[in-house]
N, C-alpha and C positions, 0 to 999 in steps of 0.2 A: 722638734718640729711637729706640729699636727700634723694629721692626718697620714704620716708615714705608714704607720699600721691599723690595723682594724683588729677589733675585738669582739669575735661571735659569738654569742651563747643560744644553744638550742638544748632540745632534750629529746631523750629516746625511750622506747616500751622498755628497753632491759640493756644489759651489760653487752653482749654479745653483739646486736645491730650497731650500738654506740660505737666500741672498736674498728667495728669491719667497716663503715663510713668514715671514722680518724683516719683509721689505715688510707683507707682508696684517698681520698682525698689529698694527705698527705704526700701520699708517694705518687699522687698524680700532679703535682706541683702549686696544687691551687690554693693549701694553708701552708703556713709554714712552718705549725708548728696541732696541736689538741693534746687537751689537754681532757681525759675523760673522770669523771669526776665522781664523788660519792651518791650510795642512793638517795632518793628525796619521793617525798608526798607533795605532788600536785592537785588542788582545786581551781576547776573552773568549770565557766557552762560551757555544753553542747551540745546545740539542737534544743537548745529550751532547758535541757536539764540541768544539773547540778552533780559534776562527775569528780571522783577522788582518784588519782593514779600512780601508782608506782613507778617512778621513771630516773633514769642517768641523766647528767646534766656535762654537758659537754662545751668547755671553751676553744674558738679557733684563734689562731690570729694567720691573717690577711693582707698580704699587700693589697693597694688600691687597686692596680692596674689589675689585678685578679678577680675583685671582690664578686661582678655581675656573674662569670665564669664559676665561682666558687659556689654563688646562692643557685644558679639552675642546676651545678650535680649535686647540691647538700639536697634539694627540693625532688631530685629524679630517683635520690639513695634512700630516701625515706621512708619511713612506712607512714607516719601520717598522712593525713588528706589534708589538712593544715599545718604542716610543722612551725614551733616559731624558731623565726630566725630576728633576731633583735643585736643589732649590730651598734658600736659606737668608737669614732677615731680615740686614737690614744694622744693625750695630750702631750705626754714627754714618752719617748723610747729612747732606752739607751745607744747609744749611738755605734758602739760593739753588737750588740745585740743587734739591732736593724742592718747593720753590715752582713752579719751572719744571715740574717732573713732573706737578706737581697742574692748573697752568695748563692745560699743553697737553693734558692728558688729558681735559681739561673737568670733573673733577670734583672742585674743591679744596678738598671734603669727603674724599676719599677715602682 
């Protein structure tokens, strides 16, 4: 079923910040799962410039009824001034797997 979960991908300056946001977040019930992932080189402009960055790249997954709750402390934990946060529903989740999601999140209305 659509939209059951959500799938976030953001990134972070380094290894460390990336964790300690999994972590909070996680254990504050708002993903239900991160997934912190290997290093990468990012380009993009800022401020007019042309910037290259060393950064983690971190997937969440999201119940819906969380998702607005999950982007204002992803955006309050972050050290960008813009982090991206680029989110999209999942077209099939397994149906074990979303049970568990619902379980542990405590909310298996959600």
């Amino acid at each position: 079923m659509a939209d059951d979960l959500r799938v976030v991908m953001t990134t972070f300056p380094g290894r460390e910040p990336a964790e300690a946001a999994a972590r909070l977040l996680v254990d504050a019930g708002l993903a239900v799962c991160a997934q912190v992932g290997a290093d990468l080189v990012s380009f993009y402009r800022w401020q007019g410039t042309l910037e290259r960055a060393e950064e983690v790249a971190v997937v969440f997954k999201v119940l819906p009824a969380r998702y607005e709750l999950f982007v204002g402390e992803l955006k309050l934990q972050h050290p960008f001034d813009v982090p991206q946060v680029v989110a999209w529903s999942a077209d099939h989740v397994d149906a074990a797997y979303l049970a568990w999601a619902r379980d542990e999140s405590g909310a298996p209305d959600a």
